[in-house]
C-alpha positions as CSV (number, residue, x, y, z in Angstrom):
1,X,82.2,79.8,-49.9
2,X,84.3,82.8,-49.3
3,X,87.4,83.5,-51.7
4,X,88.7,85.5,-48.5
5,X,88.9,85.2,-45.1
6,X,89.1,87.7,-42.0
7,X,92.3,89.1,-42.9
8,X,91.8,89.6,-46.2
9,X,94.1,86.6,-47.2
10,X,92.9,83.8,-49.4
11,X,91.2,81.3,-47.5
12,X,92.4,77.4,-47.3
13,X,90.6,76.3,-50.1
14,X,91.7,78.8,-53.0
15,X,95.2,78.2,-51.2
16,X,94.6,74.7,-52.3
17,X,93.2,75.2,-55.7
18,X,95.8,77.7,-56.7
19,X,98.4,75.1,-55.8
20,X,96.8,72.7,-57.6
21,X,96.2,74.9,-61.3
22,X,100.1,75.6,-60.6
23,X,101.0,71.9,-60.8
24,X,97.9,71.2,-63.2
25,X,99.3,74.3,-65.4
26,X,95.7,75.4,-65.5
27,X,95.8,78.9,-63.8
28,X,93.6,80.5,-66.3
29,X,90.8,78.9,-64.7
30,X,91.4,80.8,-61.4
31,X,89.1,84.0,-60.7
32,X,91.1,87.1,-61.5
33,X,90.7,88.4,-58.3
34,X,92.8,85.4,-56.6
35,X,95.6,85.8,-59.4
36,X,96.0,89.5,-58.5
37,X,95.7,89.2,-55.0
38,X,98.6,86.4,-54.8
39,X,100.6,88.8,-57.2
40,X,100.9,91.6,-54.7
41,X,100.3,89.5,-50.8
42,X,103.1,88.0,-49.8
43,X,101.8,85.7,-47.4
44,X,99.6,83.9,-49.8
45,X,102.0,83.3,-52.4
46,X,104.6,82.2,-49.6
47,X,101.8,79.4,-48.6
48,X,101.0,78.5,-52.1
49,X,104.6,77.8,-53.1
50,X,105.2,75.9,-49.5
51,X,102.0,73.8,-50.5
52,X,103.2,73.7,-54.0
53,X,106.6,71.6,-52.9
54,X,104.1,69.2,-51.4
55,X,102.1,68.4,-54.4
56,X,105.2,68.2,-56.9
57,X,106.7,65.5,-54.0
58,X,103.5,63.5,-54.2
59,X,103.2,64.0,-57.8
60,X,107.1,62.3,-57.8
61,X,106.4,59.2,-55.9
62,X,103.2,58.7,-57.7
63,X,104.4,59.1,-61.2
64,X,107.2,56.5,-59.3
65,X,104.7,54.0,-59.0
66,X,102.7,54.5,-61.7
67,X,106.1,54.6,-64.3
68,X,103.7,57.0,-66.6
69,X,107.6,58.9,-67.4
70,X,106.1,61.9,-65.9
71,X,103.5,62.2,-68.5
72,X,100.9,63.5,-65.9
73,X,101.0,66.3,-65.3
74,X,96.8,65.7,-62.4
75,X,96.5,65.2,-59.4
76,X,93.5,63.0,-57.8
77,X,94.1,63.7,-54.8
78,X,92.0,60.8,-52.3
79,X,90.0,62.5,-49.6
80,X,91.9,62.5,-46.9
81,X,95.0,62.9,-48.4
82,X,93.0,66.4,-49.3
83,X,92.1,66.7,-45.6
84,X,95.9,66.7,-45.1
85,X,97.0,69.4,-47.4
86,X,94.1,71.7,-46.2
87,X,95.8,71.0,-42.5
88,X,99.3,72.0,-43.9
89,X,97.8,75.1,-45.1
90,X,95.8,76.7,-41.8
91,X,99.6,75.5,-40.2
92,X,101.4,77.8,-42.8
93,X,98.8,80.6,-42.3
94,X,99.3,80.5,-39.0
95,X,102.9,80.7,-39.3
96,X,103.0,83.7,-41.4
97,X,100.3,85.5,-39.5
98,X,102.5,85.3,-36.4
99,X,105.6,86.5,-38.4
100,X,103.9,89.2,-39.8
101,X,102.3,90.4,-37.0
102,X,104.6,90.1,-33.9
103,X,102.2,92.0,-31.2
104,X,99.6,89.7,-31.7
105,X,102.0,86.5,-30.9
106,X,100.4,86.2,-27.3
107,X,97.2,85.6,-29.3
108,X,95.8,81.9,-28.9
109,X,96.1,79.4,-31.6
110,X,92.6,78.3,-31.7
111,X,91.6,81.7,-32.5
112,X,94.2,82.4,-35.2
113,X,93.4,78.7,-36.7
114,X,89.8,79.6,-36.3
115,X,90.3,83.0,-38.8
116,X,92.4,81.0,-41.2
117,X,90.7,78.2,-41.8
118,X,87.0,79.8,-41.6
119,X,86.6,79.7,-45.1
120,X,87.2,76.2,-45.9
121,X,84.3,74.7,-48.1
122,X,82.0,71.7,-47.2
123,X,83.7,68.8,-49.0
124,X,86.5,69.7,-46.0
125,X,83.8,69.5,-43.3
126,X,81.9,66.0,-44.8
127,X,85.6,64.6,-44.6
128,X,86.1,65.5,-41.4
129,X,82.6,63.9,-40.3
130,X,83.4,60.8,-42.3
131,X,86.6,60.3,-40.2
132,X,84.8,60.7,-37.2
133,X,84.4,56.7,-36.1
134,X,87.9,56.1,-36.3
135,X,89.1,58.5,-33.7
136,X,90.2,57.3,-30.5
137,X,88.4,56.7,-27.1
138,X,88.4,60.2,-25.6
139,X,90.3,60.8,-22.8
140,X,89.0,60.1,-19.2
141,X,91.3,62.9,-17.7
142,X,92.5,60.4,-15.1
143,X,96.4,60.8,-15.4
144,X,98.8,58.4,-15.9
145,X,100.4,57.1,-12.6
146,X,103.8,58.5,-13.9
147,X,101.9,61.9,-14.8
148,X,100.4,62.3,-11.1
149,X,102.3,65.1,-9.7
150,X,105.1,64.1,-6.9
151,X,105.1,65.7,-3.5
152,X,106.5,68.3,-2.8
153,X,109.4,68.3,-0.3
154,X,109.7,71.0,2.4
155,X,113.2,69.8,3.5
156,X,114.9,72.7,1.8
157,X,112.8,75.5,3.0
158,X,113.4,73.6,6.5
159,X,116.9,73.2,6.5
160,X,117.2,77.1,5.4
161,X,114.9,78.1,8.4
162,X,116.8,75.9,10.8
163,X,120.2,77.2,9.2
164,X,118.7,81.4,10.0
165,X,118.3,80.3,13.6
166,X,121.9,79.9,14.2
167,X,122.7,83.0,12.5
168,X,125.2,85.3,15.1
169,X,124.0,89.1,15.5
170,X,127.2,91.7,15.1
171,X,125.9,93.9,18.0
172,X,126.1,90.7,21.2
173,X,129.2,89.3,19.3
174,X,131.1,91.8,19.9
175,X,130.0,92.0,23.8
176,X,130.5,88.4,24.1
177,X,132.6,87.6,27.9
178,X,133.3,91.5,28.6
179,X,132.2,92.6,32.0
180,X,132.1,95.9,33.3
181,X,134.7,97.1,36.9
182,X,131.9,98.6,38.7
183,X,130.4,95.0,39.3
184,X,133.4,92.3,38.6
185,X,131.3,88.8,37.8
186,X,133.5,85.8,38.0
187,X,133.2,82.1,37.8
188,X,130.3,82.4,35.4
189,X,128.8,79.3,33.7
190,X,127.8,78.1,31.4
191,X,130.3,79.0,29.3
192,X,129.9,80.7,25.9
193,X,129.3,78.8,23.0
194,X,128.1,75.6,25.2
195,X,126.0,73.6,23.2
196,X,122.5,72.1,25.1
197,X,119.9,69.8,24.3
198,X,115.7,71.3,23.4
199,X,114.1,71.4,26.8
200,X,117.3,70.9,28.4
201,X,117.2,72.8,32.5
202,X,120.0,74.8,31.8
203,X,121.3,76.9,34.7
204,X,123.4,79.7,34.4
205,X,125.1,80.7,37.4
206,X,127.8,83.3,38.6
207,X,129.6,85.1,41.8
208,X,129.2,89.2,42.2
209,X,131.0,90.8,44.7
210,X,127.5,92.9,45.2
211,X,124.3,91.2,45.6
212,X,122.0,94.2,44.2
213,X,118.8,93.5,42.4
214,X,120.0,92.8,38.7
215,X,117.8,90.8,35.7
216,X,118.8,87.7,33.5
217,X,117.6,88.3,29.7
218,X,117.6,85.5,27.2
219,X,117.6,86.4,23.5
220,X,117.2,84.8,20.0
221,X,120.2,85.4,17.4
222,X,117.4,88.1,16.3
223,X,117.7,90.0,19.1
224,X,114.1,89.0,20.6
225,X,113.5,88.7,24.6
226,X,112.2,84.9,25.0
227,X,113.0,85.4,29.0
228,X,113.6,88.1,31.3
229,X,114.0,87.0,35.0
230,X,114.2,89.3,38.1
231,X,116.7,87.8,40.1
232,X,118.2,88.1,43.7
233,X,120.8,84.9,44.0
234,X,123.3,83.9,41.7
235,X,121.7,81.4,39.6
236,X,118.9,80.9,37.1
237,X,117.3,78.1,35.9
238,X,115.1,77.3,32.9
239,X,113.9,73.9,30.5
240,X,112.0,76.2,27.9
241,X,114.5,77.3,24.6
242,X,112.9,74.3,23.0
243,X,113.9,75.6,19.5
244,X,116.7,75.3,17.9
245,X,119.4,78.2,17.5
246,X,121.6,80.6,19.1
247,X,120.7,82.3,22.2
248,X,122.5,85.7,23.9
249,X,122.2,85.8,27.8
250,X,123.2,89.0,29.9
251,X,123.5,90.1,33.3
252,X,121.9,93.4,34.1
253,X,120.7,96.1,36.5
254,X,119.5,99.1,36.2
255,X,121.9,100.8,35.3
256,X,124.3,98.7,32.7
257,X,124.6,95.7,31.0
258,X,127.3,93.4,33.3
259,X,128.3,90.4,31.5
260,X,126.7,88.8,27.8
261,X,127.4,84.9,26.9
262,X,126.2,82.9,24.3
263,X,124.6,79.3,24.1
264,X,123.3,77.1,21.1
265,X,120.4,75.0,21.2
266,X,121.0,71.6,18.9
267,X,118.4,69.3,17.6
C-alpha cells in the first residue's frame, strides 16, 4: 500500500487514518513521514480537517445514543460507513487538486479520481466487491419517453426565409413608376405593388408611342433575372413566379431602361 500517491499527496487511506489518530488522540502511532508531510502540504491537512468534522459529527450522535457522557473518545467505524468516508475523501482531493491547479480544470474527473484514490488499500476494494449484489439493474440505454429528444421545428428558419424574399432593393425602389421622354409609356398595368397569387398568368401590358424592339425583365428583390422576354406588342404574359416575394419588372431597349414597377407574389 502506498503512503503517497501520483502527486505526491497522501493517498485516501492515510487521509483516513490520520483523521482517525486525530479523533482517537493517538497520532504518535502515525509514520513520521505522514506527520511532516501534513505539517507543510496544505492540501492534505485541508482534507484531513474536512474529514475530521465528519468523524467528530458521527462520534456526537453516537455517543447520543450510546449516553456513554462522551467518555469515548473510538471509533468502530462499520464497513461501509468506512466505504463512505474513503468516498468523501477522493471528493475533497479532487476538489483541492482543481483549486490548486487551475490549467488542468479541463482535465476529466475519472482521471483525477483515478490519481487520488489509486492508493486506497484492499479492505476498500473487498468492500466494494461485497456491495456488488445490491446495486441496481444496469441501465438498458433505452430512454425514457420524456427523455426522447423532440423534433425539431423548421418554422422559424422558414418564416425568416419567406420574410428575406419580400425584402425591397434601394437601387429599383428608387426607379419605381419613372419613365423616360424619349419613349413616353402610358396606361401601364399592372400596377405597382399589386399583389398576385403563385402560378397566377399575370400580364403586364402598356401603350408606347413607338413600337421598336424593346425587352421585358423580371427580377427577384435580389436583383436576379428569373425572365427576360424579347417583345414586339404591348403585352406579356407569364404563370411561372411560383415563389413567394417581391418581384421588379422593366421595360427596356437597347439603349435605356423605360419604365420599372413592382409586384409581390403571396402565399
Amino acid at each position: 500500500m502506498n503512503t503517497f500517491d501520483n502527486h505526491n499527496h497522501l493517498g485516501t487511506e492515510f487521509i483516513t487514518r490520520y483523521a482517525e489518530a486525530m479523533l482517537s488522540g493517538k497520532l504518535d502511532n502515525l509514520p513520521n513521514t505522514v506527520l511532516d508531510h501534513v505539517e507543510s502540504c496544505e492540501m492534505c491537512h485541508a482534507e484531513i480537517v474536512e474529514l475530521f468534522s465528519i468523524l467528530s459529527q458521527i462520534e456526537t450522535q453516537s455517543q447520543s445514543v450510546s449516553g456513554d457522557g462522551g467518555k469515548s473518545r473510538i471509533i468502530n467505524l462499520k464497513p461501509i460507513y468506512r466505504l463512505a468516508l474513503v468516498a468523501a475523501v477522493t471528493a475533497l482531493a479532487i476538489f483541492f487538486y482543481f483549486r490548486d491547479n487551475p490549467n488542468l480544470q479541463h482535465q476529466s474527473v475519472q482521471e483525477i479520481a483515478a490519481d487520488t484514490s489509486s492508493a486506497a488499500n484492499d479492505n476498500t476494494l473487498e468492500i466494494a466487491e461485497e456491495n456488488t449484489s445490491q446495486k441496481p439493474a444496469p441501465n438498458t440505454g433505452n430512454p425514457l419517453p420524456d427523455q426522447e429528444n423532440p423534433p425539431i421545428s423548421n418554422e422559424p428558419e422558414q418564416d425568416q426565409l419567406y420574410a428575406a424574399n419580400f425584402s425591397p432593393s434601394d437601387d429599383y425602389e428608387a426607379l419605381i413608376g419613372t419613365t423616360v421622354r424619349s419613349a413616353a409609356v402610358t396606361d401601364i398595368a399592372p400596377k405597382a405593388g399589386s399583389h398576385f397569387n403563385r402560378q397566377e398568368i399575370i400580364t403586364f401590358s402598356w401603350d408606347l408611342e413607338k413600337s421598336d424592339l424593346f425587352y421585358v425583365t423580371i427580377l427577384n428583390n435580389r436583383e436576379e433575372i428569373i425572365i427576360r422576354q424579347e417583345i414586339n406588342g404591348s403585352e406579356f404574359s407569364t404563370s411561372k413566379l411560383t415563389t413567394p416575394g417581391l418581384y421588379y419588372w422593366k421595360l427596356e431597349n437597347d439603349a435605356e431602361i423605360l419604365y420599372v414597377g413592382k409586384i409581390l407574389i403571396d402565399q
